[in-house]
mmCIF file of the C-alpha atoms, coordinates in Angstrom:
data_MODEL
# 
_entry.id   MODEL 
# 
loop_
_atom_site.group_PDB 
_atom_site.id 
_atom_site.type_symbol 
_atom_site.label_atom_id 
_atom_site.label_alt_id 
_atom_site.label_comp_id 
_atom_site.label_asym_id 
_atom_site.label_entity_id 
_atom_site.label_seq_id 
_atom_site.pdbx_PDB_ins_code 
_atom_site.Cartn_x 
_atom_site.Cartn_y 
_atom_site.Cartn_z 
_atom_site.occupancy 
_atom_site.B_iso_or_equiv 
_atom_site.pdbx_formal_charge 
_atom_site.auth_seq_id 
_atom_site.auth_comp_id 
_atom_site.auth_asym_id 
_atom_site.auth_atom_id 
_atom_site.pdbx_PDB_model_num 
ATOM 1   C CA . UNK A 1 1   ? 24.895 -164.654 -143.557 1.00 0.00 ? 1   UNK A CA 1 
ATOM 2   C CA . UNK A 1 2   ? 26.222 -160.700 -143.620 1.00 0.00 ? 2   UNK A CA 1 
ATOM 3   C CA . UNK A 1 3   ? 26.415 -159.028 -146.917 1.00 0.00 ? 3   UNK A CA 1 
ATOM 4   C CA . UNK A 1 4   ? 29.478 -158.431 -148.174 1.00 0.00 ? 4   UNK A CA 1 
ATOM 5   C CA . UNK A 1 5   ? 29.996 -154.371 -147.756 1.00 0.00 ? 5   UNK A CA 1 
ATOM 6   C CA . UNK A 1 6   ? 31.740 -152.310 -150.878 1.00 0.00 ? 6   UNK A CA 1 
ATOM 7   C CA . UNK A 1 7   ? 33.875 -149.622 -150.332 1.00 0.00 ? 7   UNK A CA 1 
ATOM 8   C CA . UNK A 1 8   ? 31.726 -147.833 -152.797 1.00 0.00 ? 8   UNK A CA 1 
ATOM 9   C CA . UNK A 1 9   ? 28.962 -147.574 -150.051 1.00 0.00 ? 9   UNK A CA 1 
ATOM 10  C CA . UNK A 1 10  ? 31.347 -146.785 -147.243 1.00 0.00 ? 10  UNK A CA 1 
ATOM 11  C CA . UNK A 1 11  ? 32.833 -143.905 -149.224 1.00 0.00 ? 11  UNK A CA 1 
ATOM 12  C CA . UNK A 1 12  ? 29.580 -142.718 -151.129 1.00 0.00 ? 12  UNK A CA 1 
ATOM 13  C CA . UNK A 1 13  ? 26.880 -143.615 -149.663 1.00 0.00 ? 13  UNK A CA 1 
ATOM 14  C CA . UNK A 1 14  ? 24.071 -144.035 -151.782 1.00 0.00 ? 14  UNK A CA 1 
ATOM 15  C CA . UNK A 1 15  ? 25.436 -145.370 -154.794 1.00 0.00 ? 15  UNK A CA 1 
ATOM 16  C CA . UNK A 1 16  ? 26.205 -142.356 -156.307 1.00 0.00 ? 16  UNK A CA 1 
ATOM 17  C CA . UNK A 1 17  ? 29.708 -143.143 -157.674 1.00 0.00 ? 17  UNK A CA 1 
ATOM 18  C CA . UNK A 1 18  ? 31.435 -146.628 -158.580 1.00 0.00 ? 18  UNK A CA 1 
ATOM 19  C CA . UNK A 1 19  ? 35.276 -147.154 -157.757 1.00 0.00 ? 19  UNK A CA 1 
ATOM 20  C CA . UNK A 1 20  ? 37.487 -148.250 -160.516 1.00 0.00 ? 20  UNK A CA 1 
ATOM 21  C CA . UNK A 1 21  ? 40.732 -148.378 -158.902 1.00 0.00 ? 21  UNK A CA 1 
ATOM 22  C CA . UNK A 1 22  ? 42.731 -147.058 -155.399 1.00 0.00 ? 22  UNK A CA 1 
ATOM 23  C CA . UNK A 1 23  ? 46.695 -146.476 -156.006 1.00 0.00 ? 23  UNK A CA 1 
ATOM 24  C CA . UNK A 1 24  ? 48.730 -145.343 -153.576 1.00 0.00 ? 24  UNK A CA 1 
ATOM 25  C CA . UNK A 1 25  ? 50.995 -142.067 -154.591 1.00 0.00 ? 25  UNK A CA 1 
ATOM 26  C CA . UNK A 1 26  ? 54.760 -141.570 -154.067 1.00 0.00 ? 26  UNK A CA 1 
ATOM 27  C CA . UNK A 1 27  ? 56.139 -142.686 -150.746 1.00 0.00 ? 27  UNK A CA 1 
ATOM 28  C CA . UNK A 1 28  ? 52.469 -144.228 -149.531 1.00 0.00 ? 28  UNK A CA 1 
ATOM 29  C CA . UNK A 1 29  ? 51.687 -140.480 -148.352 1.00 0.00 ? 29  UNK A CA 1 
ATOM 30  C CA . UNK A 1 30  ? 48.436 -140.263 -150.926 1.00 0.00 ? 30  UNK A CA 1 
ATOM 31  C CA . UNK A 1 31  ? 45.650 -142.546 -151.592 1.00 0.00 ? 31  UNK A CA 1 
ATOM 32  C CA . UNK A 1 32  ? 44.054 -141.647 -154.941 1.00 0.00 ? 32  UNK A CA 1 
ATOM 33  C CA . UNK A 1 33  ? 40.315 -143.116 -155.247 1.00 0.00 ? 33  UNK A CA 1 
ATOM 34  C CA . UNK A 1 34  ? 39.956 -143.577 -158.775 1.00 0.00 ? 34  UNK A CA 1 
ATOM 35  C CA . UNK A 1 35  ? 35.720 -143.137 -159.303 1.00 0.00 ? 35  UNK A CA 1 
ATOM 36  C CA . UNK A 1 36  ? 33.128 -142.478 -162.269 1.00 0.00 ? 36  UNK A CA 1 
ATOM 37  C CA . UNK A 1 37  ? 29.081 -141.713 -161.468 1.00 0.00 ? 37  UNK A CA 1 
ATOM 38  C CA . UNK A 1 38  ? 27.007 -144.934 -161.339 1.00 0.00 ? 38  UNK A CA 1 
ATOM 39  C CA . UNK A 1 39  ? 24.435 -143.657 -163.208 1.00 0.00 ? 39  UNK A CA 1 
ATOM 40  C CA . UNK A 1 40  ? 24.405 -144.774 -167.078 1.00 0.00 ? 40  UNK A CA 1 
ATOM 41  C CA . UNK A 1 41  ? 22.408 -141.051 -168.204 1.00 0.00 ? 41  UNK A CA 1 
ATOM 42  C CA . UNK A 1 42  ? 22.149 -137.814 -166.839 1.00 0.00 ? 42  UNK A CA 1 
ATOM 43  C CA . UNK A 1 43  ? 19.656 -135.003 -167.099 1.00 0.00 ? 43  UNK A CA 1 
ATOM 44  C CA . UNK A 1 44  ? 20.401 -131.799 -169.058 1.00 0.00 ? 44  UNK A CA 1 
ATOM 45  C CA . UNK A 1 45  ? 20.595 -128.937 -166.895 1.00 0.00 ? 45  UNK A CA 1 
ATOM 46  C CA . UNK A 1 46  ? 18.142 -126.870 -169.445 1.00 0.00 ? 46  UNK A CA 1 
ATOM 47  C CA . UNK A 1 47  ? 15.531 -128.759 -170.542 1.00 0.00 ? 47  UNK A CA 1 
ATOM 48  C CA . UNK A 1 48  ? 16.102 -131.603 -167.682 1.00 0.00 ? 48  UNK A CA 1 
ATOM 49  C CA . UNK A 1 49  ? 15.490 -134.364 -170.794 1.00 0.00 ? 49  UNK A CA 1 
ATOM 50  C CA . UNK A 1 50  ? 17.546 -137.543 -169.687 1.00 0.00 ? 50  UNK A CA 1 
ATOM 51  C CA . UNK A 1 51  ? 20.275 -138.851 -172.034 1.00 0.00 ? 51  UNK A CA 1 
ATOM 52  C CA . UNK A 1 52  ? 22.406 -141.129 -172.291 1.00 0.00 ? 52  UNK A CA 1 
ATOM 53  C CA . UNK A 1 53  ? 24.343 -140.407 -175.259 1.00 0.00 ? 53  UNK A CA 1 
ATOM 54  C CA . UNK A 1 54  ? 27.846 -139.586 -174.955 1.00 0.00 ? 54  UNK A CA 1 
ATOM 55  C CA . UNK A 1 55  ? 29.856 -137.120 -176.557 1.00 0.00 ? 55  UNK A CA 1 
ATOM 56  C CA . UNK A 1 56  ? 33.106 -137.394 -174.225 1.00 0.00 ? 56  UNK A CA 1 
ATOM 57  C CA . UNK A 1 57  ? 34.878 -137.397 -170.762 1.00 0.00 ? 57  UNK A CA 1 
ATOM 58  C CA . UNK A 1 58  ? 36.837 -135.598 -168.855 1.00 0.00 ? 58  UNK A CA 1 
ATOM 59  C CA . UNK A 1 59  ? 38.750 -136.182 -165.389 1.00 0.00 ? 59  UNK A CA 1 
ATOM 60  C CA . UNK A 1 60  ? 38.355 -134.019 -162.488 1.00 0.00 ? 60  UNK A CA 1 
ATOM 61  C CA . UNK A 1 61  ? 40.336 -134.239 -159.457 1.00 0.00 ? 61  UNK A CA 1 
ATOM 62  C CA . UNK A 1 62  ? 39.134 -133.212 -156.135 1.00 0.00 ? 62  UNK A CA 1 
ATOM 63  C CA . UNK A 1 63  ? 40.786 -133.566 -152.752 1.00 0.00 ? 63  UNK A CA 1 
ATOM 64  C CA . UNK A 1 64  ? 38.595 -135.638 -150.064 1.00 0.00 ? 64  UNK A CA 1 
ATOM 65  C CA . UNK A 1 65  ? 38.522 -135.774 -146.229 1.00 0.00 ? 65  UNK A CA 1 
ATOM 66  C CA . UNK A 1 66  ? 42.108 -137.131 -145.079 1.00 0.00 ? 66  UNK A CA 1 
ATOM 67  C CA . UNK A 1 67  ? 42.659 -141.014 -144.218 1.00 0.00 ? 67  UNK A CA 1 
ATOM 68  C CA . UNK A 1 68  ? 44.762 -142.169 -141.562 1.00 0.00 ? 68  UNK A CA 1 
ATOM 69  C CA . UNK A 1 69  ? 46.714 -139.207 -142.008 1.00 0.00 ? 69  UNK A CA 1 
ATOM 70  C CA . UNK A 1 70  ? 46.792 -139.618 -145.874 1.00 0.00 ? 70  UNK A CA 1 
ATOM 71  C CA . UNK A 1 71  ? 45.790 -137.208 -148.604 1.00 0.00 ? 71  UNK A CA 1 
ATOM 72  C CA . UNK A 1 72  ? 43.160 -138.592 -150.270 1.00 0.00 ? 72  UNK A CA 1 
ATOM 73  C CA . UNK A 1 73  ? 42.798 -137.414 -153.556 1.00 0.00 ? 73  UNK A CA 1 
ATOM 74  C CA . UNK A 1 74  ? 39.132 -138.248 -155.655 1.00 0.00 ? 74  UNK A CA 1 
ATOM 75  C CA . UNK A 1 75  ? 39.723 -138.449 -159.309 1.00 0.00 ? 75  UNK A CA 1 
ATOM 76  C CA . UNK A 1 76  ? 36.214 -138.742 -161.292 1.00 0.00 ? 76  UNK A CA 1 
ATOM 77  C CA . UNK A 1 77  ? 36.058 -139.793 -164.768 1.00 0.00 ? 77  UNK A CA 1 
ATOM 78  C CA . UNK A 1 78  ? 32.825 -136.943 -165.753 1.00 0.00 ? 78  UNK A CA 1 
ATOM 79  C CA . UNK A 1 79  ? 31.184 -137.400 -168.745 1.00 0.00 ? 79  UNK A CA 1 
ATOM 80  C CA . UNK A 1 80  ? 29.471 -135.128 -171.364 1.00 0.00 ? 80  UNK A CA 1 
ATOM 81  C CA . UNK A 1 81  ? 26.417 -136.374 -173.123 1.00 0.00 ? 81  UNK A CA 1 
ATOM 82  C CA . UNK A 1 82  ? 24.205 -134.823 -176.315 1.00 0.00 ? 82  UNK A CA 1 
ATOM 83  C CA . UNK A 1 83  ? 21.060 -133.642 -175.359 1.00 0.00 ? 83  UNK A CA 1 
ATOM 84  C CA . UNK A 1 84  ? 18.865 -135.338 -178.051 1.00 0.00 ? 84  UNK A CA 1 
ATOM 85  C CA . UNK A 1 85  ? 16.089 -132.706 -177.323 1.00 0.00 ? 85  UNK A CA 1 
ATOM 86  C CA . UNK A 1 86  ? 16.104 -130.263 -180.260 1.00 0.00 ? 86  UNK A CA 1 
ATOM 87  C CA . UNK A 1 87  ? 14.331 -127.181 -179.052 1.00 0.00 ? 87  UNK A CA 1 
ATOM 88  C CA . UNK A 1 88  ? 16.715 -127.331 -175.805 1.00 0.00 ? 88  UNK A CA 1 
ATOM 89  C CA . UNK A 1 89  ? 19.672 -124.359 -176.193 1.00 0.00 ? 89  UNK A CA 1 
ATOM 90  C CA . UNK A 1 90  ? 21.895 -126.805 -174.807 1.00 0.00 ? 90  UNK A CA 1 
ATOM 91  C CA . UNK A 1 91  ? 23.376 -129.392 -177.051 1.00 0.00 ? 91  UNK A CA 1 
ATOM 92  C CA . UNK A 1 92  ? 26.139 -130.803 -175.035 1.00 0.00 ? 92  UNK A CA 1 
ATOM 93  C CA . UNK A 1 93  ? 26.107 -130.608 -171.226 1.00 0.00 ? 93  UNK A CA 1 
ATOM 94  C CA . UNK A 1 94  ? 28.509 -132.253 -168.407 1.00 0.00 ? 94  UNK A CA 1 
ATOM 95  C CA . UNK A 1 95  ? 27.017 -134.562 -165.877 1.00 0.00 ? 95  UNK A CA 1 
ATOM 96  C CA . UNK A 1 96  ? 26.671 -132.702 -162.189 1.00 0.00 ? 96  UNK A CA 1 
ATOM 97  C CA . UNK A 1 97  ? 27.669 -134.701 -159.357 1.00 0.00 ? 97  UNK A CA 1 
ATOM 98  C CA . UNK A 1 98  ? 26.378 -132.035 -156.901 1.00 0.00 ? 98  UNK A CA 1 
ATOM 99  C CA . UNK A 1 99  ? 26.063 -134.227 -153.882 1.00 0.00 ? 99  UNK A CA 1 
ATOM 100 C CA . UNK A 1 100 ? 29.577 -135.051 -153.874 1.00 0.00 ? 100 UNK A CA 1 
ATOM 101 C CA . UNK A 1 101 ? 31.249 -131.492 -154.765 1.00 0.00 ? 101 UNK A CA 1 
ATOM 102 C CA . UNK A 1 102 ? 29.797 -128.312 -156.300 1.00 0.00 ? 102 UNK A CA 1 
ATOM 103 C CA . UNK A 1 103 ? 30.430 -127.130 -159.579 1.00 0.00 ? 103 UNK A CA 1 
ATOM 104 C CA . UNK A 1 104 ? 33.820 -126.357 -160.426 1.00 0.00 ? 104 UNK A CA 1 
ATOM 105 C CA . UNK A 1 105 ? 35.071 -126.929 -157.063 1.00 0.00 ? 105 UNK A CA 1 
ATOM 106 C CA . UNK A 1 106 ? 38.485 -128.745 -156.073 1.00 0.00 ? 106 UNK A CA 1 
ATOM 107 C CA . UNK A 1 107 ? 37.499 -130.572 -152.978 1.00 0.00 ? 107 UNK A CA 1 
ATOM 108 C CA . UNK A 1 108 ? 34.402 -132.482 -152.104 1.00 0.00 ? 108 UNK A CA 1 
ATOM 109 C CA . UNK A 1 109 ? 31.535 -131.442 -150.415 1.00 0.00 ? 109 UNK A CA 1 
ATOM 110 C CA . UNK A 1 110 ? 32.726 -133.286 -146.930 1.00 0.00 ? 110 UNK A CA 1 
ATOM 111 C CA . UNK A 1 111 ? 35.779 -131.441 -147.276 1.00 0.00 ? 111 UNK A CA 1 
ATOM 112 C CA . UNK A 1 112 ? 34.412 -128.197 -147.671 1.00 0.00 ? 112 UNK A CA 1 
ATOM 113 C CA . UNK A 1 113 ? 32.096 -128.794 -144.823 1.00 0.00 ? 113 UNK A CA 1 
ATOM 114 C CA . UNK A 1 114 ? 35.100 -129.655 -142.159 1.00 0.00 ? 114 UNK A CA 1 
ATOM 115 C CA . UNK A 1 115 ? 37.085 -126.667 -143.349 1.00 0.00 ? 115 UNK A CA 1 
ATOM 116 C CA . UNK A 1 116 ? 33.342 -124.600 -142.832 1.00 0.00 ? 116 UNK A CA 1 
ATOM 117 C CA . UNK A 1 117 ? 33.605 -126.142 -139.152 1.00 0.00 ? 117 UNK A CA 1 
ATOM 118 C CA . UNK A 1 118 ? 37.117 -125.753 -138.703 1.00 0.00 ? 118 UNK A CA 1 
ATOM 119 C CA . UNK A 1 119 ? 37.415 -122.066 -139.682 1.00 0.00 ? 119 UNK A CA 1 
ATOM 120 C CA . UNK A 1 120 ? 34.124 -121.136 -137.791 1.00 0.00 ? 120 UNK A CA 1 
ATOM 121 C CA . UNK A 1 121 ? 35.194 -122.995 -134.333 1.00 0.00 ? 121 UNK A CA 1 
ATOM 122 C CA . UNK A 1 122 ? 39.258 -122.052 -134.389 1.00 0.00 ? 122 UNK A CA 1 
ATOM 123 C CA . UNK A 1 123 ? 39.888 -119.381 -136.858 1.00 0.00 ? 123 UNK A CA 1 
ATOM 124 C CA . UNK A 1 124 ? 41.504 -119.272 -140.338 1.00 0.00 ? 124 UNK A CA 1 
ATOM 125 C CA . UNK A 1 125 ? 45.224 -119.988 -138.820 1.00 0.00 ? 125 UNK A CA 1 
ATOM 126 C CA . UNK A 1 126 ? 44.616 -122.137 -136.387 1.00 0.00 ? 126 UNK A CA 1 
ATOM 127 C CA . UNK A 1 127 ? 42.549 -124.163 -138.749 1.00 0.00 ? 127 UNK A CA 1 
ATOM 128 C CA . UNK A 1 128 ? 45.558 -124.216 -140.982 1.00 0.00 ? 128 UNK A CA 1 
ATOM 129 C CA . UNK A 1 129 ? 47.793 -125.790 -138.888 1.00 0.00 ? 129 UNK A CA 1 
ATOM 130 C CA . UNK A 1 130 ? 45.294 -128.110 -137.797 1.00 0.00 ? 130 UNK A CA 1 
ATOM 131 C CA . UNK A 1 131 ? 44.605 -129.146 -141.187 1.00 0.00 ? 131 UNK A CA 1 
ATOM 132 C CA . UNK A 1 132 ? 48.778 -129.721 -141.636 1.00 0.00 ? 132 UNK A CA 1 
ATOM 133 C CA . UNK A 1 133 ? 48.043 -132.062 -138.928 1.00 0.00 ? 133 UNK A CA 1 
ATOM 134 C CA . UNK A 1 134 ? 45.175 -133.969 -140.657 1.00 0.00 ? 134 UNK A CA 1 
ATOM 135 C CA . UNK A 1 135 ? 46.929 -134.522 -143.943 1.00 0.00 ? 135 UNK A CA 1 
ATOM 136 C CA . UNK A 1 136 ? 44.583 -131.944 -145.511 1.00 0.00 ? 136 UNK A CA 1 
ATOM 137 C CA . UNK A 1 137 ? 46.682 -130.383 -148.288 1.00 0.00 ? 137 UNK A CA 1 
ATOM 138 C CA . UNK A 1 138 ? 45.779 -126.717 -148.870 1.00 0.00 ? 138 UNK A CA 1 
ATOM 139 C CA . UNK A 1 139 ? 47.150 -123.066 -148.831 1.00 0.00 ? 139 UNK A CA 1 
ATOM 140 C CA . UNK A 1 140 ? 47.483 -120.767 -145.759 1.00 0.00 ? 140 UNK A CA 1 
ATOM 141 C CA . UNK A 1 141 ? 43.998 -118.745 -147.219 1.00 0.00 ? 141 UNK A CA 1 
ATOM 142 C CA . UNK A 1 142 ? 41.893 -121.459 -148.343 1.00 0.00 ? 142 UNK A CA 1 
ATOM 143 C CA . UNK A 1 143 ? 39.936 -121.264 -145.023 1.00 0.00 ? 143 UNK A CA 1 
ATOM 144 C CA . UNK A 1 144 ? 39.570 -117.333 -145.532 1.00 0.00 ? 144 UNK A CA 1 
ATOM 145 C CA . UNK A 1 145 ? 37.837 -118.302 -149.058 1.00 0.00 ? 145 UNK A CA 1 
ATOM 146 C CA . UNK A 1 146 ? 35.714 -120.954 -147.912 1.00 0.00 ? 146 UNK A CA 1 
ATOM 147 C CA . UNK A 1 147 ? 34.619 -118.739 -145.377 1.00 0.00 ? 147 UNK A CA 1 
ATOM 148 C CA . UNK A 1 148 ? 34.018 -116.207 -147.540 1.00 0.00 ? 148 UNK A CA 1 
ATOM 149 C CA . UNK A 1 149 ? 31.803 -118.824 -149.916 1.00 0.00 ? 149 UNK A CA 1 
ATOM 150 C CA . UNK A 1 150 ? 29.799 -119.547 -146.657 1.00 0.00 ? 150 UNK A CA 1 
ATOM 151 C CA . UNK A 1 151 ? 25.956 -118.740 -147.019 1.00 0.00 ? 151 UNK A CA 1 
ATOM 152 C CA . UNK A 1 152 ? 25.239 -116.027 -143.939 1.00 0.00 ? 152 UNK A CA 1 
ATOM 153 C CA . UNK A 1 153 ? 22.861 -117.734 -141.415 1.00 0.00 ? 153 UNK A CA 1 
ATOM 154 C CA . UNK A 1 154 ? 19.756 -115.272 -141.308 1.00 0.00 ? 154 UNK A CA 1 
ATOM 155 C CA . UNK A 1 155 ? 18.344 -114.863 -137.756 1.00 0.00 ? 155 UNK A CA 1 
ATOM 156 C CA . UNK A 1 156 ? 14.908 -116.090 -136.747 1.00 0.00 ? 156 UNK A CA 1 
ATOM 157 C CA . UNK A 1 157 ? 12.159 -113.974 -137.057 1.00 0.00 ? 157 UNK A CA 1 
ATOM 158 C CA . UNK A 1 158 ? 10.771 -112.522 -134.183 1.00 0.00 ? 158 UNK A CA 1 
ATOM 159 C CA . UNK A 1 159 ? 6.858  -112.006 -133.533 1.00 0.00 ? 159 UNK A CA 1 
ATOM 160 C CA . UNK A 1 160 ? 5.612  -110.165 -130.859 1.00 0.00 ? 160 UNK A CA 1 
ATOM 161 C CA . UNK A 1 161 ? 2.477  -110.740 -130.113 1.00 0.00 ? 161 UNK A CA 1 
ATOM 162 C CA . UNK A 1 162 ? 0.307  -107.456 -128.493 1.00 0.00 ? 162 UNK A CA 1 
# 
């Protein structure tokens, strides 16, 4: 007998978030994934002492790889915990969900990644209206900044051996 597969693990694989809820936004043209981490404690960025005391929470909303022609918005319950350690300069920190989007950012890492590919193989406009054609919600320059965010691929070394 097969085990029964969660969406969770389809969607994040690795068990890095949990989904609370999916509702559908106005007209059935958005699909909002509702999510919080899985983990119970997270590790303060300073000192990198776990904890699992919590001060408060936060939502953050970041836009994920279309579906069927869909927007699919993420929406992430984040959490800020105490750090209990006393010599650490930080005394409350927010939990970093790094694998699934960088700090600060408004679209997951996936996202970002496809728009990376996108831009690089078609150009910023042509990417644009592709992206129209996806579902992928976004302004006419967001594939100029991504671009712009990109790390520059360095060249191999050459050695040339006398």
């Amino acid at each position: 007998m097969t085990q029964p597969v969660l969406l969770a693990d389809v969607l994040f694989p690795g068990g890095t978030l949990e989904i609370t809820d999916l509702q559908c936004g106005p007209e059935q043209q958005k699909v909002i994934v509702l999510a919080r981490p899985a983990e119970r404690q997270a590790q303060c960025p300073c000192c990198h002492t776990p904890s699992s005391s919590l001060h408060s929470h936060y939502h953050r909303t970041l836009t994920d790889l279309p579906c069927l022609g869909r927007v699919v918005h993420l929406q992430l319950s984040v959490r800020r915990f105490r750090c209990r350690e006393e010599t650490c300069p930080k005394h409350i920190f927010c939990e970093r969900i790094d694998d699934i989007a960088p700090r600060s950012a408004r679209m997951t890492q996936r996202l970002i990644t496809a728009l990376n590919d996108m831009a690089l193989e078609v150009g910023a406009s042509a990417g644009w209206r592709v992206g129209q054609i996806w579902g992928v919600e976004r302004s006419r320059t967001i594939d100029l900044r991504v671009m712009r965010c990109m790390t520059a691929i360095q060249p191999p070394t050459v050695v040339k051996h006398v």
